[in-house]
C-alpha positions as CSV (number, residue, x, y, z in Angstrom):
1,X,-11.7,25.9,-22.0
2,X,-9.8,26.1,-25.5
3,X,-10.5,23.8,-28.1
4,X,-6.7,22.8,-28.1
5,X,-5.5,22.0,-24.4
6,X,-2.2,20.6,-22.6
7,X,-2.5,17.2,-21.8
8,X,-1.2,15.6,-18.7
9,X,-1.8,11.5,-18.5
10,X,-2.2,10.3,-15.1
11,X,-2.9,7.2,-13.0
12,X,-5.3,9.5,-11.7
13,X,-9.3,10.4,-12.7
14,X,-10.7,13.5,-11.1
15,X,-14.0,14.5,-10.8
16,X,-15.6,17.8,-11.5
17,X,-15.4,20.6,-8.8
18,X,-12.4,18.4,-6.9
19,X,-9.3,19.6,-5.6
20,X,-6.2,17.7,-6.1
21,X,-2.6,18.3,-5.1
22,X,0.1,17.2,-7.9
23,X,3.7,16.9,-7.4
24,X,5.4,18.3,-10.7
25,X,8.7,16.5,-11.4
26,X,8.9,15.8,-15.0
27,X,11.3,18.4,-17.1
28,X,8.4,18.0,-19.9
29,X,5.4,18.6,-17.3
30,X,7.0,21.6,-15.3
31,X,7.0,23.6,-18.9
32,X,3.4,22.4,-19.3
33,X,3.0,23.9,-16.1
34,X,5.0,27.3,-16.1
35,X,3.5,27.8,-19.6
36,X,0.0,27.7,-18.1
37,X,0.7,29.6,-15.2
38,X,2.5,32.1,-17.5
39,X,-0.8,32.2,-20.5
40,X,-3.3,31.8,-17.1
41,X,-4.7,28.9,-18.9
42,X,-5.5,24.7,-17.6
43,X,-4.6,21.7,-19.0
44,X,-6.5,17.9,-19.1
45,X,-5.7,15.3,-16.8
46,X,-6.6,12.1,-18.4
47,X,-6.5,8.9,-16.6
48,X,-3.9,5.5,-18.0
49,X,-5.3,2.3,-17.4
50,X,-3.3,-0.6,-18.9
51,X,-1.5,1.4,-20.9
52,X,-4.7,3.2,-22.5
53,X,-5.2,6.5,-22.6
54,X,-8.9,7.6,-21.7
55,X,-10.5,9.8,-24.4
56,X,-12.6,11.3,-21.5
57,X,-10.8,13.6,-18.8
58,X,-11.3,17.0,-16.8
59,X,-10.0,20.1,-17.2
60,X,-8.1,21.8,-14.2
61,X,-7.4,24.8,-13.8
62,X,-4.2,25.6,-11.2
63,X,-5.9,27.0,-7.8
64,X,-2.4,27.1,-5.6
65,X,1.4,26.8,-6.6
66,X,2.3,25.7,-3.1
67,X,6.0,25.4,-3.3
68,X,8.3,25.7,-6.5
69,X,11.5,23.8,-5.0
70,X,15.2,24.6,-6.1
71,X,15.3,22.3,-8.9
72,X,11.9,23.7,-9.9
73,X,9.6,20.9,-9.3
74,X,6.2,22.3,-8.9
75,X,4.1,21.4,-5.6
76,X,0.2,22.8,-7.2
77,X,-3.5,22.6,-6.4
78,X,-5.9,21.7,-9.4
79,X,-9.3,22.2,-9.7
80,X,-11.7,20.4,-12.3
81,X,-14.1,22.7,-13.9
82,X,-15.1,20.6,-16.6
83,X,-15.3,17.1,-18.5
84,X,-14.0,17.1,-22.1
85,X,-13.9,14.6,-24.8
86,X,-11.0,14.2,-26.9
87,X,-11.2,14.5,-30.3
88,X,-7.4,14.1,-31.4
89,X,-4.4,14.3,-29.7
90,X,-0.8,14.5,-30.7
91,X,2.7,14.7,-28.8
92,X,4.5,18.6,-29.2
93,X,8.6,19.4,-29.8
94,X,8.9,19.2,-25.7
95,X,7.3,16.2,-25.2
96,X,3.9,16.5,-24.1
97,X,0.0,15.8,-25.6
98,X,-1.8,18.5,-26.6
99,X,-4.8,17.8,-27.8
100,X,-8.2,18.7,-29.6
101,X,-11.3,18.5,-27.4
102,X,-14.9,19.1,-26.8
103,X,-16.8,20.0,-23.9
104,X,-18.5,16.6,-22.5
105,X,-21.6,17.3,-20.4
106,X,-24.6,15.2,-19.4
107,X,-27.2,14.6,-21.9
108,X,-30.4,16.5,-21.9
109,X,-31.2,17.2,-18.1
110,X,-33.1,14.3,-16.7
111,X,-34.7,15.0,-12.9
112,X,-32.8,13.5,-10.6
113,X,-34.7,10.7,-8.9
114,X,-34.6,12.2,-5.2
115,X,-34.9,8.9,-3.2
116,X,-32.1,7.1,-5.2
117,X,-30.0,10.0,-4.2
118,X,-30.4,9.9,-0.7
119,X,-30.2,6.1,-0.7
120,X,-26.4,6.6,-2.1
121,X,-25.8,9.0,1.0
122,X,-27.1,7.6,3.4
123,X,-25.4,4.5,2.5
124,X,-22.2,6.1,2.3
125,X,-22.5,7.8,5.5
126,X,-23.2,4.2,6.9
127,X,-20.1,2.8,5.7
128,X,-17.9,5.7,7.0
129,X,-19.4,5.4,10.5
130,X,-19.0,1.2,10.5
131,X,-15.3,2.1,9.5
132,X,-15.3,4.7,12.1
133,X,-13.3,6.9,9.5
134,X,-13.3,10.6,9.7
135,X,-14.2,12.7,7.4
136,X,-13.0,16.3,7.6
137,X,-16.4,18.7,8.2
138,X,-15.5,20.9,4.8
139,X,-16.2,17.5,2.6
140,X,-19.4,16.7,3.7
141,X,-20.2,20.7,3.5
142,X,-18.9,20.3,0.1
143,X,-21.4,17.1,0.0
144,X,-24.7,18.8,1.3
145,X,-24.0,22.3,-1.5
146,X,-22.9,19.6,-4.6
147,X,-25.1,19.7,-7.7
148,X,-24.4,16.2,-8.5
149,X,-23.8,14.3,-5.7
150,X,-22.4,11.3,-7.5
151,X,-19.0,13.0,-8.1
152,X,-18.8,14.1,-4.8
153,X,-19.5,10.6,-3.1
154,X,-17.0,9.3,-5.5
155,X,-13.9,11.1,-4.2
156,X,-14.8,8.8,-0.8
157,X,-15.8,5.8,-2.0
158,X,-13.4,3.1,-2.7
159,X,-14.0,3.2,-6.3
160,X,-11.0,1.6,-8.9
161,X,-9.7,3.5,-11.5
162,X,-11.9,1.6,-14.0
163,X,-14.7,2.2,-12.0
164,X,-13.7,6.0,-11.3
165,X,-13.5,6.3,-15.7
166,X,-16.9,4.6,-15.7
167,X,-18.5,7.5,-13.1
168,X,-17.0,9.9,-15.2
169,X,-17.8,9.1,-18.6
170,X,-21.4,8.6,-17.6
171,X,-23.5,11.1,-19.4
172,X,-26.4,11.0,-16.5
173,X,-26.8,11.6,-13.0
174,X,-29.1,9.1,-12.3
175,X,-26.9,6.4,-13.9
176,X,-23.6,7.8,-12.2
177,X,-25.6,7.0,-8.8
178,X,-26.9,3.3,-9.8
179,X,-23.2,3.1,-9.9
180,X,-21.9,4.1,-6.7
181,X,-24.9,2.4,-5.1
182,X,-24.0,-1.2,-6.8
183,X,-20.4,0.0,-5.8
184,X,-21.5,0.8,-2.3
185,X,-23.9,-2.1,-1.8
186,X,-21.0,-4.9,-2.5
187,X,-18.6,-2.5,0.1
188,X,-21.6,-3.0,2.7
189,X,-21.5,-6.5,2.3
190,X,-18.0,-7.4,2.2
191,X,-16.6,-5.0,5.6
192,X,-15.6,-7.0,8.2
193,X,-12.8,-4.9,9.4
194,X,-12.6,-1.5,10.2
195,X,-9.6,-1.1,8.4
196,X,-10.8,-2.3,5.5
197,X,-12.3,0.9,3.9
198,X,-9.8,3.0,6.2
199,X,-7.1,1.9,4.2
200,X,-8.8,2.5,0.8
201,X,-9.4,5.9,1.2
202,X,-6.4,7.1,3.7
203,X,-4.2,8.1,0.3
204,X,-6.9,9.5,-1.6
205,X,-5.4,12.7,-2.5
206,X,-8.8,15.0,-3.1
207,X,-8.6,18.2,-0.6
208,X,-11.9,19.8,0.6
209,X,-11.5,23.6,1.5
């Protein structure tokens, strides 16, 4: 990652390692797009809520252009690779952010506390089976080989926006799973129907290869 990145503002927060499939359709955000595929280089996807711009996003880097569509709207695959922290920002001649960044990573590494992590899975893996939701056999693959669990869980778990920015500006593992347990707990409580969480996560928009 460059210290000066394209910057794409989305309703959107995606976690590290995630794939996520983005419809292109902006004139200003398809030359963002041909310029990176051109300079082999990623952009920042920042998340908008009420009208704020978070100073804490992920970089992508473009896995798949899937479709490039006569009026060249882009049809692409991202993948996070890292966390950044914006340091300025400021809007180019065509229209979009680019900004000045620094890599954001958790703090000095802190052991992950082993039963708090398979609390928040097994847990999860409640939920999903009350809900009788499935769950294609790459994510929860994906799920057993993730470093940090939390981010994983996340892509699955119901979370708001707010609460997505929260998981992903928290500096510490253990934290980001205190979290998604509260989170998870409330979830527990609260599902009466199975189409409760069905419905929550149906249009979540991560892949899992």
């Amino acid at each position: 990652m460059k210290s000066t990145i394209s910057i794409f503002p989305l309703n959107l927060v995606l976690f590290p390692e995630a794939y996520y499939s983005l419809h292109i359709f902006e004139n200003r955000y398809k030359i963002m797009i041909a310029e990176c595929l051109s300079q082999k280089e990623g952009f920042g996807i920042v998340s908008v809520i009420d009208e704020n711009v978070a100073e804490i996003g992920s970089y992508v880097e473009i896995s798949q252009v899937t479709k490039i569509h006569e009026n060249n709207d882009f049809d692409i695959i991202v993948q996070a690779k890292s966390r950044f922290l914006t340091i300025s920002s400021e809007t180019n001649s065509i229209g979009f952010l680019e900004a000045f960044v620094a890599p954001f990573e958790d703090s000095i590494t802190t052991e992950v506390i082993q039963s708090k992590e398979e609390e928040a899975i097994s847990l999860f893996t409640q939920i999903i089976e009350k809900s009788k939701i499935t769950i294609e056999d790459s994510f929860w693959k994906n799920l057993r080989s993730a470093p940090l669990k939390s981010f994983k869980i996340a892509e699955k778990a119901g979370l708001t926006l707010k609460q997505q920015q929260d998981l992903l500006s928290s500096r510490n593992e253990n934290e980001r799973l205190d979290i998604l347990l509260n989170h998870l707990q409330k979830v527990e409580t609260f599902l009466e129907t199975e189409d409760y969480y069905k419905d929550i996560i149906a249009g979540d928009g991560y892949i899992n290869f």
